[in-house]
C-alpha positions in Angstrom: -45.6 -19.4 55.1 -44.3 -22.9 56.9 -47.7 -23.1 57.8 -49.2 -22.8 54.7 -46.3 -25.3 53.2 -46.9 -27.8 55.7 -50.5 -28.1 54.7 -49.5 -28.3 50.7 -47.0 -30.9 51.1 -50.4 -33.2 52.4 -52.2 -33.0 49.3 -51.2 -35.8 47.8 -51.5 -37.8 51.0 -53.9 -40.9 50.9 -57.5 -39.5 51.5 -61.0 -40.6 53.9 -64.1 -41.5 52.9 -64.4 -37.8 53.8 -62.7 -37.1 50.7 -66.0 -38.8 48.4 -68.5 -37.2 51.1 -67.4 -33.9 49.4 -67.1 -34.5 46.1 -70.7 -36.0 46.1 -72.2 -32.7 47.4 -70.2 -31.1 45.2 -71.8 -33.1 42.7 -75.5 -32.7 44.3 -75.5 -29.1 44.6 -74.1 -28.2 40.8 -75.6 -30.8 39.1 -79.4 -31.1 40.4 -81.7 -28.6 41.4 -82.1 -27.5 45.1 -85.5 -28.9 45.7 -83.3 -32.0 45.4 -80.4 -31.6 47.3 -81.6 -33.1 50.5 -83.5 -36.1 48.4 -80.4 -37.5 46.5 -79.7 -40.6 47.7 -77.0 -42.1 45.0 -74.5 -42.2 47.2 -74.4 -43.6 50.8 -73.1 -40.5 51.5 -76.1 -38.0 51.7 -76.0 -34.4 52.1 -76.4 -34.0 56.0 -75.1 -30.7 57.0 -77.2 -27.3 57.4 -78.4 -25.5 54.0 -75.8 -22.7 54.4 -72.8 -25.1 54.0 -74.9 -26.6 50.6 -74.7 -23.0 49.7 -70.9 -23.4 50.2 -70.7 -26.4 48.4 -72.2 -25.4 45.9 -70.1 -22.3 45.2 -67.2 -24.4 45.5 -68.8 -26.6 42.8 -68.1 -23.4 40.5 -64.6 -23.5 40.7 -64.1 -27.0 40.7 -65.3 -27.4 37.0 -62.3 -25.9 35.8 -60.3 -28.5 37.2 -62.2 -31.7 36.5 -66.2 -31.3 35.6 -66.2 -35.2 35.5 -66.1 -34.9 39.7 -69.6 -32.9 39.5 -71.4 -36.5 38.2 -73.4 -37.7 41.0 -73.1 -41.1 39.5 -69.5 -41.1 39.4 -69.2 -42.4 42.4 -65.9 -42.6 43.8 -64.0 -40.7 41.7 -60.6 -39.5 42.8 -58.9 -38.0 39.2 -55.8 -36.3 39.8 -57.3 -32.9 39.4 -60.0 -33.8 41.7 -57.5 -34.6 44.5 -55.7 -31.1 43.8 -58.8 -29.4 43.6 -60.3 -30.8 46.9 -57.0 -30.2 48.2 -56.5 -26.9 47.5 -60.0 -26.1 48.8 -59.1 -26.8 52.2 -55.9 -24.5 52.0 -57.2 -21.7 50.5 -60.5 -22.0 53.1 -57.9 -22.3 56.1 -57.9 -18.4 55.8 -60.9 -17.6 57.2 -58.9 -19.9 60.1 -55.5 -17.7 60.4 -57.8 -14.5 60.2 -59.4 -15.9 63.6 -56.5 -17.0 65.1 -54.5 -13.4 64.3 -57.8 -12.0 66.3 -57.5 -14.0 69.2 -53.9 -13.3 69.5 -54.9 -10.0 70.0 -57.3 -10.5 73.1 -54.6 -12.2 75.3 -53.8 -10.9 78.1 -49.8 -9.8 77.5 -47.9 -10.1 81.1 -46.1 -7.2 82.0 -42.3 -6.4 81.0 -40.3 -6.9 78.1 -40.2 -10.4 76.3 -38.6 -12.2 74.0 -41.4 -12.4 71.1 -41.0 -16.3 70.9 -42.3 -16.5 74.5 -45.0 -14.0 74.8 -48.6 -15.8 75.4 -49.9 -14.4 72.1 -47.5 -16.4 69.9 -47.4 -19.3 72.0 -50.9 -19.1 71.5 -50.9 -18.5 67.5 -48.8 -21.8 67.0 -51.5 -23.8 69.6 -53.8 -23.2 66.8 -52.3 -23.1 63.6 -49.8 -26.0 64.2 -52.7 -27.7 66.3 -52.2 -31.5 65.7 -55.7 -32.7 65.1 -56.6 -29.6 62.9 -54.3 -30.8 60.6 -54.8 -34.0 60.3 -58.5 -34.2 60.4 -58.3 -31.5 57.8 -55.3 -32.4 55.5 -54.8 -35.6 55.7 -58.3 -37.1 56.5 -60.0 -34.6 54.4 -62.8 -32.2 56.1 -63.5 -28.4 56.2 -62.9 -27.7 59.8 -60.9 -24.6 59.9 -63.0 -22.9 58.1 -65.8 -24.0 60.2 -63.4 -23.3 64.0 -62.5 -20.2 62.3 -66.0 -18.6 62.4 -66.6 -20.2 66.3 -63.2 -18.6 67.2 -63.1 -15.5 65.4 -67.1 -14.8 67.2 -64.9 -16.0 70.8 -62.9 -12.9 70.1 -65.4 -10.1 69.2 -67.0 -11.2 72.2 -63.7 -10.7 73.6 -63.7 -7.5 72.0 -66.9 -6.9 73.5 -68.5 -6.4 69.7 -70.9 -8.6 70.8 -73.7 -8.3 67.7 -70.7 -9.2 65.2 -70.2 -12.4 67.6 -73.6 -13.6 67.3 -73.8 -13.0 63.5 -70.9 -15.2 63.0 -72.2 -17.9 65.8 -75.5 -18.1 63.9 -73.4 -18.2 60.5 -71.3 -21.2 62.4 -74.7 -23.0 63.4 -76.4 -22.8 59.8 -73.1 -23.9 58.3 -72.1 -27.4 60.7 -75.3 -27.8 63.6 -72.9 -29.6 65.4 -71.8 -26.6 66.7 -75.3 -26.9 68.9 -72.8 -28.1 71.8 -72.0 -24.7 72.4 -75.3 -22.9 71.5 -76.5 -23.0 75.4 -73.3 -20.8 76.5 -74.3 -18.4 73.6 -77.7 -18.0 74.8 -76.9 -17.5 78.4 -74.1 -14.9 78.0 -75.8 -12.9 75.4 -79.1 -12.8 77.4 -77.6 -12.2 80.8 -74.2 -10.2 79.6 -75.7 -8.4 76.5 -79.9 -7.7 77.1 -79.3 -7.1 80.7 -77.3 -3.8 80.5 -76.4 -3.3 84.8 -76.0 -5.4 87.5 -76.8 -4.7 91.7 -74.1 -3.6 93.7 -74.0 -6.9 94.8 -73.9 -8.4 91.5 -77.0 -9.9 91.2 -78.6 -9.1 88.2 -81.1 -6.1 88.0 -84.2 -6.9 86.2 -84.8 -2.9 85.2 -82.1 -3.2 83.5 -83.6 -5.4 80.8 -83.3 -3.8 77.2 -85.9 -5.2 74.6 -84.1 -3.5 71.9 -81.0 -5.4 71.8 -83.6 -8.3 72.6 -85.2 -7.4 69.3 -81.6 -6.9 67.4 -79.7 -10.2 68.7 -83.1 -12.2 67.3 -83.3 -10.2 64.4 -79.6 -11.1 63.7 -80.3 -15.1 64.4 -83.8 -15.1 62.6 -82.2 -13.3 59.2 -79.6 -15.5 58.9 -81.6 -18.8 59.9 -84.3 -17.3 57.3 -81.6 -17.4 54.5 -80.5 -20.8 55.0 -83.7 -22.7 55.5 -86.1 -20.1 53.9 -85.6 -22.0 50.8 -86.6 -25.4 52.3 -89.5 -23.9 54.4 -90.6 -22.6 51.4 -90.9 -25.7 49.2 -92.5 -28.2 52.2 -89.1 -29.4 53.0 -88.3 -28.6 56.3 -88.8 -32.0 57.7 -86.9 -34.0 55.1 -84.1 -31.6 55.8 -84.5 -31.6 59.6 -84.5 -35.6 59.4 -81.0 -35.1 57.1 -79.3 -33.3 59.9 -80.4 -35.6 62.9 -80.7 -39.0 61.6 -81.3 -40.6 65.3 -80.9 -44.4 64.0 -77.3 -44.3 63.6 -77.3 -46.0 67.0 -75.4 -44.2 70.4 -71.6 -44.7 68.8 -70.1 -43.8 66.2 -68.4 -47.2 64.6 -65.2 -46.0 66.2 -66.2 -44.7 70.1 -65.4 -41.2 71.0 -63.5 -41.2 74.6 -66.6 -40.2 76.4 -68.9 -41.7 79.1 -70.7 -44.4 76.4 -67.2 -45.5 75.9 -66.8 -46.1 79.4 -70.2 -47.3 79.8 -69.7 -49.7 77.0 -66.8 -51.4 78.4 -68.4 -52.2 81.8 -71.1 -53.8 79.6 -68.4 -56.0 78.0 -66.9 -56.7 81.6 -70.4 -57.9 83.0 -71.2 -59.9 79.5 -67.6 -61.7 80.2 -68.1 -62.4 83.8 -71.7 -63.4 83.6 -70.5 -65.8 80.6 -67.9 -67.2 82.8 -70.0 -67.5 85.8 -72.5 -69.1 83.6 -75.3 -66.2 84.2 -75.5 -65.9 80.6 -75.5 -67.8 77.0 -73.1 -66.7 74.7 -75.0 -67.7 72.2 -77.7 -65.8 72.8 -75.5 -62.4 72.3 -75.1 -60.1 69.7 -72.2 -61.0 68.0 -70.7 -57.0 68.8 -71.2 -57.6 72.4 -68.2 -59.7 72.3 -66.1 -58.8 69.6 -67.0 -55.7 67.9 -68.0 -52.4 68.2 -71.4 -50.4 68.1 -72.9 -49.6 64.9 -76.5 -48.6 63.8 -79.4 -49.3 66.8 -77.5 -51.7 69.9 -79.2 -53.3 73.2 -76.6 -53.5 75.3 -76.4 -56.9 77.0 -76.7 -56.2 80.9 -76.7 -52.6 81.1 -80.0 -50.5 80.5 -79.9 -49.3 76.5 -79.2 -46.1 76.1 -81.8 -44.1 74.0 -81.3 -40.4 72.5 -83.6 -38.7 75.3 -81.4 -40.2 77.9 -78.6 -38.5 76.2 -80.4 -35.4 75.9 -81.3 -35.1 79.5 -77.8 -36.3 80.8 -76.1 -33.8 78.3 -78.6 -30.8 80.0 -77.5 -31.8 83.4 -74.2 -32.2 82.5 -74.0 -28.1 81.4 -76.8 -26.9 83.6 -74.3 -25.5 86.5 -72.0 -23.9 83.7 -75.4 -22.5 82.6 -76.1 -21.1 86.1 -73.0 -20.3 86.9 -72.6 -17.3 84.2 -76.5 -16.4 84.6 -75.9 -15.7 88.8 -72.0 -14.6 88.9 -71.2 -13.5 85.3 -67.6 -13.3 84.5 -67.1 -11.4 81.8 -66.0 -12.8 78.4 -63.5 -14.7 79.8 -66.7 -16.7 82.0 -68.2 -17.1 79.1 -65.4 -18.9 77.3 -65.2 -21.2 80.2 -68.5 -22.2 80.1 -68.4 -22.4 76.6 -65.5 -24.7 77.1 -67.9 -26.8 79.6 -71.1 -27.5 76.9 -68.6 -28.4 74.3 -67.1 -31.7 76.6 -70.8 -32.0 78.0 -72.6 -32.5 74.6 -69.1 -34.5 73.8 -69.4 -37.0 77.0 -73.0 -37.7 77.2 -74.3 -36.7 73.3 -75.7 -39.3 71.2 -73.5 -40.7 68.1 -70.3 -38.2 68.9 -68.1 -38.3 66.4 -64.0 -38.4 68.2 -63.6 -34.9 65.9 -65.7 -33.4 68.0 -63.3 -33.2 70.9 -61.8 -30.3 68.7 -64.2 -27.9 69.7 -63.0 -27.9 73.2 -59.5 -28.4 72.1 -58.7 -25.0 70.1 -60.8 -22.4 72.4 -59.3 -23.6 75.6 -55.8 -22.8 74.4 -56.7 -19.0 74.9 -57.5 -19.8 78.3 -54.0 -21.7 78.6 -51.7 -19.0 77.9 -53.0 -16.7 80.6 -53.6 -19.4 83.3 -51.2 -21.9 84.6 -54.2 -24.0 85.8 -55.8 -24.0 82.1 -52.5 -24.8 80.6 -52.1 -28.2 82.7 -55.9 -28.6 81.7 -55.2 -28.3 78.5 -51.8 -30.3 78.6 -54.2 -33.1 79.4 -56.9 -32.4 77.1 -54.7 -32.0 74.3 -52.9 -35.3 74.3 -55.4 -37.3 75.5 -57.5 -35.6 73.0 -55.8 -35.7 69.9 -54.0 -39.4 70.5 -57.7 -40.4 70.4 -58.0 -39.1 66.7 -54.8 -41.6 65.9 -57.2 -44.0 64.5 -58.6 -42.0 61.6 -54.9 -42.2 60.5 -54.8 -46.3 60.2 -52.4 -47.0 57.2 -49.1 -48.6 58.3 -47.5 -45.9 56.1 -49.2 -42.7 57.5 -47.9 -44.1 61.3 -44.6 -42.2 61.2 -47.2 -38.9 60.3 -48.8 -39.1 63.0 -46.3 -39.9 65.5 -43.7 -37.4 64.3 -46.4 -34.3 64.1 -47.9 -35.7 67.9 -44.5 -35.6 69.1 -43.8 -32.2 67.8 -47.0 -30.9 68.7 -47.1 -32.3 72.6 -43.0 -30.9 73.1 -44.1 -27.7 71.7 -46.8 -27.6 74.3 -45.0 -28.8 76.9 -42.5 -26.3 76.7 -43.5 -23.2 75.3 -46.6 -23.4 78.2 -43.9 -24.2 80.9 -41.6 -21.0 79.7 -44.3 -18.6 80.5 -44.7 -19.7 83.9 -41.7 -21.6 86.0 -44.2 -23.3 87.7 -45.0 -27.7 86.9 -48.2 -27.6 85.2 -48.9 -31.3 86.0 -49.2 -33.0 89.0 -47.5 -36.5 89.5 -50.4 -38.5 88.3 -51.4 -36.6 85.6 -47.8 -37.0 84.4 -47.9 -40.9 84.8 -51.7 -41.2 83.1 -50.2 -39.1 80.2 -46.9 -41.3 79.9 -49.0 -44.1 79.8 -50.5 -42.9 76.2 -46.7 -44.2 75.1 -47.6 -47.7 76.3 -51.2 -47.6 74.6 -49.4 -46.8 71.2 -46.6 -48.8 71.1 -49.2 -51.8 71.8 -52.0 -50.8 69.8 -49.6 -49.7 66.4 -47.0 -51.7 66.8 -47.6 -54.4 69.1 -51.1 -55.2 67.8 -50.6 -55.9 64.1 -47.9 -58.3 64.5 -50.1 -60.4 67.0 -52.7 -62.9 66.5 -55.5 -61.2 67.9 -55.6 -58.9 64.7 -57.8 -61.2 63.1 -59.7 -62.4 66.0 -60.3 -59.4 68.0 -60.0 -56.6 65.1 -61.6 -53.6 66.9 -59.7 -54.1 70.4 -57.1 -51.8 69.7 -59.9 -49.2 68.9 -61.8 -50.3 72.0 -58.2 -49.8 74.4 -57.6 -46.3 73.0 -60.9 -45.1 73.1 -61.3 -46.4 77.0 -58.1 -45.2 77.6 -58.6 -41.6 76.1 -61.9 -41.5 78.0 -60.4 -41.3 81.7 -58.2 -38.4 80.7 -61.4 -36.4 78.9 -63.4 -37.2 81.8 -60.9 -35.8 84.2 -60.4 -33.1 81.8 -64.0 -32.2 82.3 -64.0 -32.4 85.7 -61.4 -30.6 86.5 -62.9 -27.7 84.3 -66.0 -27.8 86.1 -63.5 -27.1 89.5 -62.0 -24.4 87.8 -65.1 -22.6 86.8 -67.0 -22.9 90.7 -63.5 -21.5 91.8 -63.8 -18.6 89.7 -64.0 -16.2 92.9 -60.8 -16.9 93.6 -58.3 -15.3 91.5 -56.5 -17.9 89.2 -52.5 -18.0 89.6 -51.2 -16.7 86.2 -48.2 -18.0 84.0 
């Protein structure tokens, strides 16, 4: 019930850009016909997700005419009635259940420790307020505007039937999840991998290698059939009117450049900034003219197509081949010493910040998707729990710029602050062990400093108008070392595996 009255007392909170995004597919899929769908082109704001979450739209389109039929006008561009808001609102809510359904199932795969507990501090509620009161669900949700926990409820509610060990009902709702939001692709690899090697391959050896006679073409034949059905309903449409391409080219539009206008903390950012650094110091040595550089190399960020000055540009196949390199030992790792469910959460876990720190155009939202499953792995491990301590705060201070009105600042701190003590706390009671070592607690203290400059310090400066995107450009650097780290640390974690982690 608080959770649910949290989330209502947002509605009338100021609203994204995200907000018209919806309301214009709203719009495209009730008011023209579906040959057209992925044609309109009104608005900026195209329709660019997969056909299944069209379908969605478009059945939310149904109910939204009873509150405000003037929203369903492609041409009214912008429009933000009242009844609109609520509607759009109210959507998000009433979707969030497909959300607490998943999290109530994942509660129910954690591993209890033994002896009687107070219910507050057993790892199965901890974990239930990790993910309903998670900090960047709700704000990239209810206060930005976006569907995500519908969308994380599919990805973790498929987590626990693997879990579970129903492993046909997980892959029904992972291809539901791909067909709804592709971005879930990140993660596609540690489906593949697990299902082949876990589920088709019925025995191991003795020695756990895997045994080839084993092999069972039937559930082969039943895990395609499964994929192909539902891919067949979302697309078949498309396929069958000649518009699989102009779809396709909806869904990866390549020429929106490496970065998003606001950098994700991943390796680009990082890679960015030591382009600035060598464009400053070759200026200042005189190497190079500043008038001869793009005017973003100096002051701005990276939108659409970018050369970088000094450093080699980055094009998509180089983040495609650094992203597969980047998963390929989690990808081994479960094919030659599967561990269980639990293995392939971890290596799940792994793709998600792969794709995340070498992908092309992340979005900072995306961090989410490594966010909410490794908090199952934190409750039962007192390694994942400083992992995700990290992760977590790092990860969700970098969504602080989404939030940028001077009135929504005392928002966001005050439900960071909760969120991070909660953590803090309720991950330390189940174990009496630090979950951070000294430097990680100084790199983390250090977000205080970022924040107080960058939202406080910042506005009341000159540089606002002179430098505009350096506070972006500090948090996003910033946020990257910790991610990075985050990652790393991960990959440690998972080539350990023989070794039995300490629990909490």
């Amino acid at each position: 019930i608080r959770f649910m009255s949290v989330k209502t007392f947002e509605i009338h909170k100021v609203h994204s850009t995200d907000f018209e995004v919806h309301r214009n597919w709203l719009a495209i899929t009730h008011s023209l016909p579906v040959s057209r769908w992925y044609h309109e082109n009104t608005s900026e704001w195209t329709l660019d997700y997969p056909p299944l979450f069209a379908w969605f739209e478009f059945g939310l389109s149904h109910v939204a005419q009873h509150f405000d039929r003037n929203m369903l006008l492609v041409e009214n561009l912008n429009y933000d009635s009242p009844a609109t808001v609520l509607f759009q609102r109210l959507s998000v809510i009433f979707t969030d259940l497909v959300f607490i359904f998943a999290v109530r199932e994942c509660c129910r795969c954690v591993q209890e420790q033994k002896g009687s507990r107070d219910i507050l501090n057993r790892p199965s509620f901890v974990l239930a307020v990790l993910l309903l009161w998670n900090f960047g669900l709700l704000i990239v949700d209810h206060i930005h505007f976006q569907y995500n926990g519908f969308l994380f409820g599919f990805l973790l509610l498929s987590v626990a039937k693997h879990l579970q060990s129903r492993h046909l009902q997980g892959a029904l709702l992972f291809a539901l999840l791909l067909n709804l939001k592709h971005i879930y692709l990140y993660v596609a690899p540690a489906y593949g991998i697990y299902l082949l090697r876990s589920y088709c391959f019925t025995q191991d050896n003795k020695d756990g290698s895997i045994s080839w006679r084993s092999f069972s073409p039937l559930r082969l034949i039943a895990l395609g059939s499964i994929v192909g059905s539902v891919c067949a309903l979302s697309f078949g449409p498309f396929i069958a009117m000649g518009q699989l391409p102009q779809v396709l080219s909806r869904l990866f539009p390549f020429k929106r450049g490496l970065c998003h206008a606001y950098w994700a903390p991943n390796i680009w950012a990082l890679y960015n900034i030591l382009d600035k650094v060598l464009v400053t110091l070759g200026v200042r040595l005189k190497l190079l003219q500043e008038a001869e550089l793009p005017r973003a190399s100096m002051t701005g960020g990276l939108v659409q197509e970018f050369q970088h000055s000094v450093l080699p540009s980055i094009t998509p196949s180089i983040t495609l081949v650094c992203t597969l390199l980047s998963i390929l030992p989690a990808a081994a790792s479960i094919w030659w010493r599967p561990g269980g469910a639990r293995g392939f959460l971890r290596c799940l876990l792994l793709c998600a910040l792969g794709s995340f720190m070498f992908g092309w155009h992340v979005h900072e939202k995306a961090i989410l998707i490594a966010i909410l499953p490794l908090s199952i792995l934190a409750v039962e491990s007192r390694e994942d729990a400083g992992i995700f301590l990290v992760l977590t705060t790092t990860g969700h201070y970098s969504l602080f710029p989404l939030i940028f009105t001077p009135a929504e600042l005392p928002i966001k701190a005050v439900l960071m602050l909760m969120f991070v003590i909660y953590s803090f706390t309720a991950l330390r009671k189940l174990g009496p062990v630090s979950l951070l070592h000294p430097l990680e607690s100084v790199y983390l203290l250090g977000l205080v400093v970022v924040a107080t400059a960058c939202e406080i310090v910042f506005p009341l400066s000159p540089w606002q108008q002179k430098l505009p995107f350096l506070p972006l450009l500090v948090t996003s650097v910033y946020c990257s070392v910790g991610v990075t780290y985050s990652f790393l640390r991960l990959y440690v974690s998972l080539l350990r595996r023989d070794e039995k982690p300490k629990q909490l």
